[in-house]
C-alpha positions as CSV (number, residue, x, y, z in Angstrom):
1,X,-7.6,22.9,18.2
2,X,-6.3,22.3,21.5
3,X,-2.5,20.6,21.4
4,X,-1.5,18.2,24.5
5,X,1.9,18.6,26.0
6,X,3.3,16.0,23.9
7,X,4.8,17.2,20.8
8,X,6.7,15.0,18.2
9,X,9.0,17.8,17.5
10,X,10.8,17.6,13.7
11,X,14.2,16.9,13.0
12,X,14.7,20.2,11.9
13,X,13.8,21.5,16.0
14,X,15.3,18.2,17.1
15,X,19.0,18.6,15.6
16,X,19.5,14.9,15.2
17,X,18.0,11.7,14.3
18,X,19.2,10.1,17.1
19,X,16.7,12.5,19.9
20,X,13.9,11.5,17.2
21,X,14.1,7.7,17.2
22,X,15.8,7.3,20.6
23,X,12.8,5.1,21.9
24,X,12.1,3.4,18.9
25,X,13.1,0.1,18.2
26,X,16.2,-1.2,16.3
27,X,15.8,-0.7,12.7
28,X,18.6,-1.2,9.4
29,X,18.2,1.8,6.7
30,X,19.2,1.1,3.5
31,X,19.7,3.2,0.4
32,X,16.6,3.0,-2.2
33,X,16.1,3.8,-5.6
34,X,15.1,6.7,-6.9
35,X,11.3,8.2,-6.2
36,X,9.1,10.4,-8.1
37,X,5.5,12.0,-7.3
38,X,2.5,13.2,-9.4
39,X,-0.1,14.7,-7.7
40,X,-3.3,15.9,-9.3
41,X,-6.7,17.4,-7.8
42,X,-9.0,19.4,-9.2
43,X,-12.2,20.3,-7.2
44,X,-14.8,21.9,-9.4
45,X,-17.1,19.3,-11.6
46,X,-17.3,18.8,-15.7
47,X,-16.7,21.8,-17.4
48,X,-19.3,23.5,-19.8
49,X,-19.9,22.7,-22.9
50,X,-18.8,18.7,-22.4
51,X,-21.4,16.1,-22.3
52,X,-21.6,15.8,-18.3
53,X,-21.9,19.1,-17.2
54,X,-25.4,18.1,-16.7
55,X,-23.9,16.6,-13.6
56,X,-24.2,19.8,-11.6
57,X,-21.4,18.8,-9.3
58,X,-20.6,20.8,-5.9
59,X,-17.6,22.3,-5.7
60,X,-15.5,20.6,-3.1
61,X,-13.4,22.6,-0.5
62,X,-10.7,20.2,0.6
63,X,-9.4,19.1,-2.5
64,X,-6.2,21.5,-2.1
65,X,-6.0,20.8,1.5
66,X,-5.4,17.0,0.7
67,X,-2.8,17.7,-1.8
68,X,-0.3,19.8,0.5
69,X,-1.2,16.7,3.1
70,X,0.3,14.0,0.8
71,X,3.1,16.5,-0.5
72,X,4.0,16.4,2.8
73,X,3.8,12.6,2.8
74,X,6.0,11.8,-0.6
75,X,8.0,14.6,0.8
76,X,9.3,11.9,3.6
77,X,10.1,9.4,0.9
78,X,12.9,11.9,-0.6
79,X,11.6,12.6,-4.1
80,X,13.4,12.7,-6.9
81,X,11.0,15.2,-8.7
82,X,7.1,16.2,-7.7
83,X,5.0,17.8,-9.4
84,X,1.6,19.0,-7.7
85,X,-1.1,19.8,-10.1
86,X,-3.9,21.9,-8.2
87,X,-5.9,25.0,-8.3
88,X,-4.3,28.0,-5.9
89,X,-6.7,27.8,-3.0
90,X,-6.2,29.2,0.4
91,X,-5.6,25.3,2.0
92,X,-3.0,25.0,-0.2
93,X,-1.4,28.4,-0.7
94,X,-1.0,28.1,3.3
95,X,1.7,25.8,2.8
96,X,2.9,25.6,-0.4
97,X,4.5,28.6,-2.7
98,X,2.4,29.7,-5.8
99,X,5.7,28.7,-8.0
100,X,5.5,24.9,-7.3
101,X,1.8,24.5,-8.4
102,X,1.2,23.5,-12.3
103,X,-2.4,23.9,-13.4
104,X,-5.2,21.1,-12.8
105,X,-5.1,20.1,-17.1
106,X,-4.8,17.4,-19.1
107,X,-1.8,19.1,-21.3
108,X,0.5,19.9,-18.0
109,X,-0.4,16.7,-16.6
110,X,1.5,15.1,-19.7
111,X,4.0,17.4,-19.6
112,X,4.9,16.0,-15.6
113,X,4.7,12.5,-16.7
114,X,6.9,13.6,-20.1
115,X,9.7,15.1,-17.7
116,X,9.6,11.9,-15.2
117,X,10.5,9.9,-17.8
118,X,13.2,12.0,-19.1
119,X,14.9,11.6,-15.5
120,X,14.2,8.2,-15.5
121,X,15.9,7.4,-19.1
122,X,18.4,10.2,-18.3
123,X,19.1,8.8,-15.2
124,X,19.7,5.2,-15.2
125,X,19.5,3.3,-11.5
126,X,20.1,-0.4,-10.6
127,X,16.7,-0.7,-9.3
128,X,13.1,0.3,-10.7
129,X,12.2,3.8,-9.2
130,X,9.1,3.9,-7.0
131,X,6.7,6.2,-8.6
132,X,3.6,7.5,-6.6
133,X,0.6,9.0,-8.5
134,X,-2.2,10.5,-6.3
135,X,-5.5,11.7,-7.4
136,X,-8.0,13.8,-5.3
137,X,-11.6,15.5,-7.1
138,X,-14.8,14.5,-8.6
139,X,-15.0,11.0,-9.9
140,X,-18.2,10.0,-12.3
141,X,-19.3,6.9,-14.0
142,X,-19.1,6.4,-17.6
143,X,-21.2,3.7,-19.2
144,X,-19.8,1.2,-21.7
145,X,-20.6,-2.1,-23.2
146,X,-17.1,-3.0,-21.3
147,X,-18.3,-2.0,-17.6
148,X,-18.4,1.6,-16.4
149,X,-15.0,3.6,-16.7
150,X,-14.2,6.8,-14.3
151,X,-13.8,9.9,-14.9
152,X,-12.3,13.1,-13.7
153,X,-11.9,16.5,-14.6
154,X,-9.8,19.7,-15.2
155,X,-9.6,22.9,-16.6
156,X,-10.1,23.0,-20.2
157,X,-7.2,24.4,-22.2
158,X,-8.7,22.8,-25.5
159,X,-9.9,20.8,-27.7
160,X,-10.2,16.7,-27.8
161,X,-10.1,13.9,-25.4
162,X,-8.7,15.4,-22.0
163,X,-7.8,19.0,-23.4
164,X,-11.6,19.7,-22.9
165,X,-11.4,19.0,-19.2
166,X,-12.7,15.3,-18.9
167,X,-10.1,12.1,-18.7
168,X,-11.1,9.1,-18.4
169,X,-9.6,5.7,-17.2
170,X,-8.5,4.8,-20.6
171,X,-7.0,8.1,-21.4
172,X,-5.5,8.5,-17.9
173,X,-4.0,4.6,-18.2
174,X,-2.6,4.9,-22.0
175,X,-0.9,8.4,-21.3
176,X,-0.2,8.6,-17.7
177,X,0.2,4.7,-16.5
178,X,1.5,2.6,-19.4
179,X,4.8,5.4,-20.0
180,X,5.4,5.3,-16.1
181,X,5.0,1.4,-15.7
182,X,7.2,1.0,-18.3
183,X,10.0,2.2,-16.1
184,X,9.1,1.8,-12.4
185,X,7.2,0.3,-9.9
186,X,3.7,2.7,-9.5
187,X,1.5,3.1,-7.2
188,X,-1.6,5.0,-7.4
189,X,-3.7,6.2,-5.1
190,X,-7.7,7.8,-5.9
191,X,-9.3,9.6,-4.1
192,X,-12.7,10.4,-6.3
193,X,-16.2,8.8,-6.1
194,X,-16.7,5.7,-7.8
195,X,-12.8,5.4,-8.0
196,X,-12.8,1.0,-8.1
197,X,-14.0,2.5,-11.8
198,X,-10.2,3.6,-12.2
199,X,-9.7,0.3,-12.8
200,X,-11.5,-0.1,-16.0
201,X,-9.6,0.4,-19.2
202,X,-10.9,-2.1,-21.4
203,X,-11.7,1.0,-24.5
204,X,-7.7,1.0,-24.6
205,X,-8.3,-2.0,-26.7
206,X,-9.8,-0.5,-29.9
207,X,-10.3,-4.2,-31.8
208,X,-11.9,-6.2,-28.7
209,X,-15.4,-7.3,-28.7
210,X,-17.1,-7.8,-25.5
211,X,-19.9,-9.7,-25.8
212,X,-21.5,-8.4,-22.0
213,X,-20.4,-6.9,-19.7
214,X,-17.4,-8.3,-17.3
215,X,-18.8,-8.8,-13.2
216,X,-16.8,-5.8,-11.2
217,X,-14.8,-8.6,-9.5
218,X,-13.0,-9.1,-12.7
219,X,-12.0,-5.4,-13.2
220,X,-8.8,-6.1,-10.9
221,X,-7.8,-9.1,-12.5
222,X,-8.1,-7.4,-16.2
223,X,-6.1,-4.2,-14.5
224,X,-3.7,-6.5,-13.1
225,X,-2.5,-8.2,-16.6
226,X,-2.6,-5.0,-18.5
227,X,-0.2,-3.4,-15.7
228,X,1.0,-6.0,-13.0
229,X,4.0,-3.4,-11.9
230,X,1.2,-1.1,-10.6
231,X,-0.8,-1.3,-7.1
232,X,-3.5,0.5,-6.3
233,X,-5.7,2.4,-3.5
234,X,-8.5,3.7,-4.3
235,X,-11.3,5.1,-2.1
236,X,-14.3,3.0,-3.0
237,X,-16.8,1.4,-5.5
238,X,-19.3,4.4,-4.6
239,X,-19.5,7.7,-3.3
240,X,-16.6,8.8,-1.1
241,X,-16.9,12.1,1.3
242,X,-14.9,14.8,2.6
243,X,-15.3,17.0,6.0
244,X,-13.9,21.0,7.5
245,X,-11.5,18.6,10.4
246,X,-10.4,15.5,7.4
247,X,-10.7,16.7,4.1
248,X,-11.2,13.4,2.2
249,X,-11.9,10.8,4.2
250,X,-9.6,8.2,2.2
251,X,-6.6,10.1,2.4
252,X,-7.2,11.1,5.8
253,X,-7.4,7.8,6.3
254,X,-4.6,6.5,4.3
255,X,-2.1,8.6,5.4
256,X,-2.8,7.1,9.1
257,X,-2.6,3.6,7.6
258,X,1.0,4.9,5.5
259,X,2.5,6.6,8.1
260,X,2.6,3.6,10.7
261,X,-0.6,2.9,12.0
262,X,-0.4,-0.2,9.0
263,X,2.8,-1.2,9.7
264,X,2.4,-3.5,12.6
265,X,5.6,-5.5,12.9
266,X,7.7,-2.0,12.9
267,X,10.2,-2.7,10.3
268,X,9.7,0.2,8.3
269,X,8.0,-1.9,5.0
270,X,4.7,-0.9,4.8
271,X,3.1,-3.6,2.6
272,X,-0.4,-3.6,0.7
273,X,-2.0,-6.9,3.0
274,X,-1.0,-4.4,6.0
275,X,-2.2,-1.6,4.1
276,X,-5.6,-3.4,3.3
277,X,-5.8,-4.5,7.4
278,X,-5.6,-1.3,8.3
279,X,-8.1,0.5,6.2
280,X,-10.3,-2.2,6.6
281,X,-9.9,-1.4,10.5
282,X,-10.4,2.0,10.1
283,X,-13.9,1.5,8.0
284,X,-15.5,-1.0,10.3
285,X,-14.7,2.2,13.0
286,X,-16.3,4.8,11.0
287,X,-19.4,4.7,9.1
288,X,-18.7,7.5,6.9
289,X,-15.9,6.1,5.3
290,X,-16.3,3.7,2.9
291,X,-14.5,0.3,2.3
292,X,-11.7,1.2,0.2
293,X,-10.5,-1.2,-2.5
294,X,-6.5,-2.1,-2.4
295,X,-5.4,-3.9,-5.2
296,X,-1.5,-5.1,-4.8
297,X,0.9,-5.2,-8.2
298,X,0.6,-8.6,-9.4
299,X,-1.7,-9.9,-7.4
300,X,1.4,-10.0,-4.4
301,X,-0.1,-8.9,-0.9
302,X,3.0,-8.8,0.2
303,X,4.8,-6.3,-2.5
304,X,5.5,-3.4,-0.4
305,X,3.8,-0.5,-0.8
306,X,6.1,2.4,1.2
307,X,9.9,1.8,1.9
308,X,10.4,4.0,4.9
309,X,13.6,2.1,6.1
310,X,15.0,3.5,2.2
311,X,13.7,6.8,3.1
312,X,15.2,10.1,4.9
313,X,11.9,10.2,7.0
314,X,12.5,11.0,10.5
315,X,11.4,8.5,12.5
316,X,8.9,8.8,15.9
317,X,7.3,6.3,18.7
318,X,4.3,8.2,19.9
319,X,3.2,6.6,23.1
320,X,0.0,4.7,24.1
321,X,-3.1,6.5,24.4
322,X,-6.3,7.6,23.1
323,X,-7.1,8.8,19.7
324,X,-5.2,11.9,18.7
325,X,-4.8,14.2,16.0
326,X,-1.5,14.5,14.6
327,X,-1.1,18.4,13.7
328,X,1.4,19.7,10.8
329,X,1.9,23.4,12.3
330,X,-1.8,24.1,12.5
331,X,-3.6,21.7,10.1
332,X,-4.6,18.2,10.9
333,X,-2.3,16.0,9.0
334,X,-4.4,12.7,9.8
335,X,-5.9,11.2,13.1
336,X,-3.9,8.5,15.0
337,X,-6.4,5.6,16.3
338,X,-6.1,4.8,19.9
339,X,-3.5,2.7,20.7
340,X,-2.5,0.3,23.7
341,X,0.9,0.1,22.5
342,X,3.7,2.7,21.5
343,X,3.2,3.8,17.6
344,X,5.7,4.0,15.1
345,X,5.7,7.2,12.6
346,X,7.6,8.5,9.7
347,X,7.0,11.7,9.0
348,X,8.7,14.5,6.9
349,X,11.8,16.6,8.4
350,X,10.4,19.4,6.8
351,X,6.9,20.0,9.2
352,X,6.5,20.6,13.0
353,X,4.4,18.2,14.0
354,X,2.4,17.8,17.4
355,X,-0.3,15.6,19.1
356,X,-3.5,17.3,19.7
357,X,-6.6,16.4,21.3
358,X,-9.0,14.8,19.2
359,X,-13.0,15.6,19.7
């Protein structure tokens, strides 16, 4: 892909914060608490042998591609600990060393949320950590007298509920939410088909009768007083796509919206109403991405979402112009909208990034 002459050079090329952010507006950092990632993608469909491998799901070829993206973003917030979750394939291995992947299961998924929350109890901090789950694969509907619940899978390494390579909402929010909303402030992001289903954990209570089936508007609201310290994004109440130039479409997408092109006021809070504006933007402009569903923690629009003014992100203004695709090396990282107005970005100092042309 063709780059233009205008590069937003790292601060690792730039040698000081100050060249990076020199025609950016005034903006107070502050020190933030502590923040911790959990990424998990796994691109093949149900495994054999489990009730919905009758699904016949394609394999996808971007899932790995998306993961090293959004390392790359929760790699600007400073991490505490990360742990990516993913098969080896070439997208990823491109970018990211062998060592630092665990394998796409239900047991090592644990294990990462196990050894978050020893840091976190070990590790005491005035204010909640920030905790940022991400999920990228095949997402399916599961029928229940409750309302459908998701699932997604992973590579068997047993026996039993998630070992055999299917999780579901209630599995995923009793072993992976509940311990890590316990002690911070989550956010989750989904990147599957039918991923609104996410939302749906009513079989964590084992003794509740539903007598039908709740409307889908009141999946939120049930979500939101089982776990109102966690906000969500998730790509869509139906089938969600991805391409060779954008991988998924959502998290090409939401990494535009997170990494400015949301935060319109350019204070360096990235909140989920400005979150929601954006991808709502962003949908209208392109049919093939769906309208995804942002659901804040509590209920409060305006509970932020990204702290970049807490972060060590280097900060950028990318001028006006026309819609451009912002490159990490040689991969597209996401796609800037156009713009009649200077754009501000926060973006690791750990990639090269430029402008390029965008088809």
């Amino acid at each position: 892909m063709p780059h233009a002459v205008l590069s937003l050079l790292m601060l690792a090329a730039l040698g000081s914060t100050a060249r990076a952010a020199e025609d950016c507006p005034a903006i107070k950092r502050s020190e933030g608490p502590p923040v911790y990632a959990l990424l998990y993608g796994y691109p093949y469909g149900a495994p054999d042998g489990t009730s919905l491998a009758s699904e016949n799901l394609p394999d996808l070829a971007m899932v790995d591609d998306d993961l090293a993206h959004m390392t790359r973003m929760f790699e600007a917030l400073g991490p505490t600990q990360m742990r990516l979750h993913s098969e080896p394939g070439a997208h990823i291995l491109r970018r990211i060393s062998a060592f630092r992947l665990r394998p796409p299961t239900w047991r090592s998924l644990r294990q990462s949320v196990a050894e978050i929350v020893a840091d976190i109890d070990h590790h005491p901090s005035k204010a909640r950590p920030r905790i940022y789950i991400y999920i990228a694969g095949h997402g399916v509907q599961l029928p229940a007298k409750a309302g459908a619940r998701l699932a997604f899978f992973g590579r068997p390494d047993g026996a039993g509920p998630g070992y055999a390579g299917v999780i579901d909402s209630a599995l995923f929010a009793r072993h992976v939410l509940a311990p890590l909303a316990k002690r911070g402030e989550v956010h989750l992001i989904a990147d599957t088909c039918f991923s609104y289903t996410l939302l749906q954990i009513r079989a964590m209570k084992q003794t509740e009768r539903v007598v039908q089936p709740p409307p889908l508007e009141t999946y939120e609201i049930a979500f939101g007083e089982a776990f109102p310290e966690v906000g969500a994004h998730l790509a869509g109440r139906s089938v969600t796509f991805e391409g060779a130039e954008r991988g998924g479409l959502f998290s090409h997408a939401l990494r535009a919206a997170a990494s400015g092109v949301a935060d319109e006021d350019a204070d360096g809070v990235v909140t989920y109403a400005e979150m929601r504006k954006a991808l709502d933007g962003m949908a209208e402009d392109d049919a093939a991405l769906r309208p995804a569903e942002v659901v804040p923690p509590g209920g409060d629009a305006d509970a932020p979402f990204i702290r970049w003014d807490q972060s060590p992100a280097v900060r950028h203004c990318a001028p006006p112009g026309a819609a451009a695709a912002l490159i990490d090396g040689v991969d597209r990282f996401t796609t800037l909208p156009a713009r009649a107005e200077p754009l501000t970005l926060w973006l690791s100092p750990f990639g090269r990034f430029t402008l390029g042309d965008e088809p």
